[in-house]
C-alpha positions as CSV (number, residue, x, y, z in Angstrom):
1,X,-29.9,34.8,49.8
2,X,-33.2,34.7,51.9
3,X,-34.2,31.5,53.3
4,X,-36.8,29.3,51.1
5,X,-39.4,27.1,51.6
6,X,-40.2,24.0,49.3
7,X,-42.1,21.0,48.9
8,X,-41.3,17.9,47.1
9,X,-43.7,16.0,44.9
10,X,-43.0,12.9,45.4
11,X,-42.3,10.4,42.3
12,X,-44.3,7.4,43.3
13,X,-47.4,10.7,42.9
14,X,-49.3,9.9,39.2
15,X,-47.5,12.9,37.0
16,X,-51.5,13.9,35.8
17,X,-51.6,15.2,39.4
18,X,-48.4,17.6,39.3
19,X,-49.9,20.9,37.3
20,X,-52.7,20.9,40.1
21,X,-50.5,20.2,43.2
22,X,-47.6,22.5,41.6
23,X,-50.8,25.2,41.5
24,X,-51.5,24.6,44.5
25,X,-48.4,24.9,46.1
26,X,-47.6,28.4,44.6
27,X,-51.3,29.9,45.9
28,X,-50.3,28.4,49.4
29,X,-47.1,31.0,49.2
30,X,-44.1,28.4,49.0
31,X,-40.8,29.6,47.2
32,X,-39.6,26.0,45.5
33,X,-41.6,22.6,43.8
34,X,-38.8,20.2,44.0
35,X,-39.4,17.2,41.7
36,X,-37.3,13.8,41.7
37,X,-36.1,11.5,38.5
38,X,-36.3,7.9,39.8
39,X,-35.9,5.0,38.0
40,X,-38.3,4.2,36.1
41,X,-40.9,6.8,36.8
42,X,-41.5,10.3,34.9
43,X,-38.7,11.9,33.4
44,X,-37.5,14.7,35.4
45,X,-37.0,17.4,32.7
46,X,-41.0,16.5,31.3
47,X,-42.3,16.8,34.5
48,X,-40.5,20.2,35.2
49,X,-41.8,22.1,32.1
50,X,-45.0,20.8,33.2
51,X,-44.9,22.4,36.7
52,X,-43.3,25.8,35.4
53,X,-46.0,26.2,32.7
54,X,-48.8,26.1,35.3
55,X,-47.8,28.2,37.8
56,X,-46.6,31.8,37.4
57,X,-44.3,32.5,40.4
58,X,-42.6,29.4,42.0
59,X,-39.4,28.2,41.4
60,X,-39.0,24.5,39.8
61,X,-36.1,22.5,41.1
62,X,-34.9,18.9,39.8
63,X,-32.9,16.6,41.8
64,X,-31.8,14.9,40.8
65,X,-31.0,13.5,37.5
66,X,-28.5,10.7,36.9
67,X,-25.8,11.8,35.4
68,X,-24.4,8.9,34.4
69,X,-27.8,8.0,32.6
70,X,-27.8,11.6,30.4
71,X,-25.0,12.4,27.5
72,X,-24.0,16.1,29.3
73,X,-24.8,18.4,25.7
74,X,-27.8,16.4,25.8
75,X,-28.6,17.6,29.6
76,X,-27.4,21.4,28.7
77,X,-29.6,21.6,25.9
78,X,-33.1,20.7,28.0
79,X,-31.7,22.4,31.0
80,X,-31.2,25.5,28.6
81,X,-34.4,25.2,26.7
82,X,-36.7,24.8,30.2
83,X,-34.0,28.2,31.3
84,X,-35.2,30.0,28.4
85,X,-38.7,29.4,28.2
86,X,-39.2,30.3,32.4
87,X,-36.4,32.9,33.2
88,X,-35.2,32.7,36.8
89,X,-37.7,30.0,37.7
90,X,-35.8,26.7,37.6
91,X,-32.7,25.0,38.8
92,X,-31.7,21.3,38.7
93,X,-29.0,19.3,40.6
94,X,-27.4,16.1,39.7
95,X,-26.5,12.6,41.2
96,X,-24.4,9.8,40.6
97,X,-27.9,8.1,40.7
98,X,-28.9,5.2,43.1
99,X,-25.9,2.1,42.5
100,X,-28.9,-0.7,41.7
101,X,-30.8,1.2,39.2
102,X,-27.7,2.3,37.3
103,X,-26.6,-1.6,37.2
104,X,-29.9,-2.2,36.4
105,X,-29.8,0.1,33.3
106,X,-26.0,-0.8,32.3
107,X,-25.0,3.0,33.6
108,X,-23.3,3.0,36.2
109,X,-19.5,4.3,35.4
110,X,-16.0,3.1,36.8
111,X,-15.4,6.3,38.9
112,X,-19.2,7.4,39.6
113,X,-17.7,10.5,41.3
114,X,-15.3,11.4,38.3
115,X,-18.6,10.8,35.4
116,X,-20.4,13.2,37.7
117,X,-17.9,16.0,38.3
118,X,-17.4,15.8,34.3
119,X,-21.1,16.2,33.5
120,X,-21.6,19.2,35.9
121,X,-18.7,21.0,34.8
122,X,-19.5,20.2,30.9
123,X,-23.4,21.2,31.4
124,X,-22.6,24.4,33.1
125,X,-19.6,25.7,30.6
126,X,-22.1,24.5,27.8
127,X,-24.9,27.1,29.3
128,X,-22.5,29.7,30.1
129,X,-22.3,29.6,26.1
130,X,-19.0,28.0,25.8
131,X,-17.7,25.8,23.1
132,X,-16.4,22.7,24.6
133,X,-13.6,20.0,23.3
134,X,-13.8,17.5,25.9
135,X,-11.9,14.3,26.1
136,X,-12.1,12.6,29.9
137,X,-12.6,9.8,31.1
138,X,-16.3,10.0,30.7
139,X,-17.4,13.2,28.9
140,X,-16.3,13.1,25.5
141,X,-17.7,16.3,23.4
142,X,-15.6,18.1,20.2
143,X,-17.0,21.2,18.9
144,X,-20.1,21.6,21.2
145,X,-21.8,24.9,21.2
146,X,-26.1,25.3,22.4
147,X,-27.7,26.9,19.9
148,X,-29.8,28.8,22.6
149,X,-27.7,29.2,25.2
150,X,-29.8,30.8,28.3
151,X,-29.1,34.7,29.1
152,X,-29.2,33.5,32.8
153,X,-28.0,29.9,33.5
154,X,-29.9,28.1,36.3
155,X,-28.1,26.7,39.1
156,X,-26.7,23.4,38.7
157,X,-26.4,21.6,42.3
158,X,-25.2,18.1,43.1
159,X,-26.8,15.9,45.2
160,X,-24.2,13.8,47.4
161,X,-23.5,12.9,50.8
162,X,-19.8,12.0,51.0
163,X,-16.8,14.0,51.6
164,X,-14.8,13.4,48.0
165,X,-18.7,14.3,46.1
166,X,-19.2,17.5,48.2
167,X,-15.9,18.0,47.4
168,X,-16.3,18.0,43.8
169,X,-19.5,19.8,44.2
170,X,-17.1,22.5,45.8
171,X,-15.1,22.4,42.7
172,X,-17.8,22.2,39.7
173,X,-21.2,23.1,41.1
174,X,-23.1,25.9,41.8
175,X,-24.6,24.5,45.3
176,X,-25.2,21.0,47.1
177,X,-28.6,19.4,47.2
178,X,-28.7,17.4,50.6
179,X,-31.8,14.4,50.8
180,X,-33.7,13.5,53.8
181,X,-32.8,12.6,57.1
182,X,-29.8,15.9,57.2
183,X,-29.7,17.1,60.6
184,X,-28.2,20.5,61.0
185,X,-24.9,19.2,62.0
186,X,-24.7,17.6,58.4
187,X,-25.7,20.6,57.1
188,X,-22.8,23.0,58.6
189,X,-20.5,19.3,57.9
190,X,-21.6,19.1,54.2
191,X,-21.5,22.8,53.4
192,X,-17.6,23.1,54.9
193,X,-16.8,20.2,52.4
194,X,-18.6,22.0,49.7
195,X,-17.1,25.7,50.3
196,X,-19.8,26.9,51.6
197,X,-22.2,27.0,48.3
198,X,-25.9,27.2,48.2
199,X,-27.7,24.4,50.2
200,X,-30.7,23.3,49.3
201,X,-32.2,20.2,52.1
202,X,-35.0,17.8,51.8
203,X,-36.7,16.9,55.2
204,X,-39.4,15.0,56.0
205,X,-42.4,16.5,57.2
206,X,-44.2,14.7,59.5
207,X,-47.1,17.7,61.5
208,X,-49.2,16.3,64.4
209,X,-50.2,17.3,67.7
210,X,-50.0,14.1,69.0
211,X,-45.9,14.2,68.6
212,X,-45.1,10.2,69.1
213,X,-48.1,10.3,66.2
214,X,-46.1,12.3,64.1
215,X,-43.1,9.9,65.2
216,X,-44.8,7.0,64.0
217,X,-45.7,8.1,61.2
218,X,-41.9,8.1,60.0
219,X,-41.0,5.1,60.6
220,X,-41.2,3.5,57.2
221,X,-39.4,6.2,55.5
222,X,-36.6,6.3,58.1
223,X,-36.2,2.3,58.2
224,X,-35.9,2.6,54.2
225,X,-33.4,5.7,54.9
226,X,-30.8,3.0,56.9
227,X,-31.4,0.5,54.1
228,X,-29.4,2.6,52.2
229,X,-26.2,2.4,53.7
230,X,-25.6,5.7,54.9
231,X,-22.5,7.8,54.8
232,X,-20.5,7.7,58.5
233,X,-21.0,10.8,59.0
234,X,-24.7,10.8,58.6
235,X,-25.4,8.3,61.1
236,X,-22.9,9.7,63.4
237,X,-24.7,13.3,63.2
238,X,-28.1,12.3,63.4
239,X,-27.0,10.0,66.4
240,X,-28.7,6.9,65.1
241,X,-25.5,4.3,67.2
242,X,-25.8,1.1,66.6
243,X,-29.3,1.3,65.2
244,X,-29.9,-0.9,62.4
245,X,-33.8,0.2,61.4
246,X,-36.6,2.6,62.6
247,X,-37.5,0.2,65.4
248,X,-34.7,0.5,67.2
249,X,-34.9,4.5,67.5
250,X,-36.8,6.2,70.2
251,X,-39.3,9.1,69.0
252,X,-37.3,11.6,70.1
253,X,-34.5,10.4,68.0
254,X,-36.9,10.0,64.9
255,X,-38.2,13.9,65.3
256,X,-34.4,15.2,65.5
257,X,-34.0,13.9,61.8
258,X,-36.9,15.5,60.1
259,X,-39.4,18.5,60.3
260,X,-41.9,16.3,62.8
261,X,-43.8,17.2,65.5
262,X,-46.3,19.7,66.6
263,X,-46.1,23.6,64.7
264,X,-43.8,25.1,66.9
265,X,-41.4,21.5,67.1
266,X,-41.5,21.9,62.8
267,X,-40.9,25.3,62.8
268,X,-37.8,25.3,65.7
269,X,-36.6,22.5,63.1
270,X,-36.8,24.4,60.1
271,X,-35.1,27.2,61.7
272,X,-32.5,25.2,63.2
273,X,-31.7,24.1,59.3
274,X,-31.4,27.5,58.3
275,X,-29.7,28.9,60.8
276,X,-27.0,25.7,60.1
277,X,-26.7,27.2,56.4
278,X,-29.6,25.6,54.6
279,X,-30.4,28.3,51.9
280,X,-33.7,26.5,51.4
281,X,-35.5,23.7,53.1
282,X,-38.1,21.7,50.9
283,X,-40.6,19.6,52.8
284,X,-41.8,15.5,52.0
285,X,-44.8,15.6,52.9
286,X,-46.5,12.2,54.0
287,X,-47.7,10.0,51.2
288,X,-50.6,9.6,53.0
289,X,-52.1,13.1,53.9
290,X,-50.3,15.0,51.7
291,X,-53.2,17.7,51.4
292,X,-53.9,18.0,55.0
293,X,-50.0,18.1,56.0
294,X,-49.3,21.0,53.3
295,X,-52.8,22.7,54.6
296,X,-52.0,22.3,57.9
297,X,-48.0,23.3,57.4
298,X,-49.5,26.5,55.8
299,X,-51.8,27.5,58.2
300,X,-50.1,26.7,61.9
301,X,-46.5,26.3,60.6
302,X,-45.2,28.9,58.6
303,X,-46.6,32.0,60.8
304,X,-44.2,30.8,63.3
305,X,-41.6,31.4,61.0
């Protein structure tokens, strides 16, 4: 597979704004227009269709989608109608979603790890065209069969950081979806524990010539990164210590976990991602400058590639 390069539009972006950036992005030459579900913000199906129906070329990826918050025939059957309508143009991976907003909405499952497994490996039997007779602990389906069943299925991904979801990405998925702040240590860690499947990574792109600039500039997104409560090994391969926010990182430190610098520092990162198994690396650009970070990623970046 050759390597790839994305962007993200981000969810907190109006969704009026996506058939112009998603445009946009495919005349600049990128591969991928990732797109997130968050709660409560556009759906991520709606805002998929939308991208793939104004652009021609460019591959439209989801991830991720609950999949606690989506019945799984229900899931197969947009996932296959989006397949259909846009052959070989759209993939979408899935989470256990983020643990406040699926309290929040009363879906959040017993064994978040189990529901998940079970949706992927129901959604991706339904597009293969199979009729399903599940009974598990949280898929339950009798006599399922799509209609329209796509002549291709799209890749399915899951989106996960620990060892027992990579695992069962492994075992049910067609790749692993890794979020921001993967370093390419996580990246050869996480694709081991997933069998090696197709990995896509979100980074953050922070381009300045002024490199503690570009440092800055990531601070809030890293300092709501820790907030989260990452995974061990996560902080122990992006060599974040004792740190308990952005503050307490030195710029240095806050380059190594994202696609920030000056052009040659982002494209050394990039290749450093793909050359630790990321099949394709999709880019967050700043909220901020969005234009002038994609412009300039285009123009000084990606000829260095």
């Amino acid at each position: 597979m050759p390597h790839r390069i994305g962007v993200m539009f981000r969810p907190e972006w109006p969704p009026e704004e996506l058939p112009v950036f998603a445009r946009g992005i495919e005349q600049d030459g990128f591969d991928e227009l990732w797109l997130v579900e968050d709660c409560f913000l556009a759906g991520g199906p709606t805002m998929a269709a939308a991208a793939l129906a104004a652009t021609e070329r460019v591959t439209v990826g989801i991830g991720l989608l609950p999949a606690a918050l989506r019945n799984a025939a229900l899931t197969a059957m947009e996932i296959a109608g989006i397949a259909r309508l846009h052959p070989g143009r759209f993939a979408a991976a899935l989470g256990h979603g983020v643990e406040p907003w699926m309290r929040q909405i009363d879906a959040r499952p017993p064994d978040r790890l189990a529901a998940l497994e079970e949706v992927v490996g129901a959604v991706r039997a339904l597009l293969a065209g199979e009729t399903l007779d599940v009974d598990g602990a949280y898929v339950h389906l009798h006599d399922v069969t799509l209609g329209h069943p796509p002549a291709e299925p799209p890749p399915i991904l899951v989106g996960t950081t620990g060892p027992r979801g990579l695992a069962a990405a492994g075992r049910s998925a067609d790749g692993i979806l890794l979020a921001e702040g993967a370093v390419p240590e996580a990246v050869r860690w996480a694709r081991a524990k997933a069998r090696d499947r197709t990995t896509v990574v979100y980074s953050w792109l922070s381009l300045d010539d002024d490199r503690s600039a570009a440092a800055a500039a990531l601070r809030p997104a890293v300092d709501a990164w820790m907030r989260m409560g990452l995974y061990p090994a996560w902080r122990e391969y992006a060599g974040l210590g004792d740190a308990t926010s952005a503050a307490d990182l030195e710029d240095d430190r806050l380059r190594s976990i994202a696609v920030a610098g000056d052009a040659r520092d982002c494209a050394r990162a990039i290749a450093e991602l793909w050359v630790a198994g990321a099949d394709s690396v999709v880019l967050v650009p700043r909220h901020e400058d969005r234009a002038e970070q994609i412009e300039r990623f285009t123009t000084e970046v990606r000829p260095l590639l």
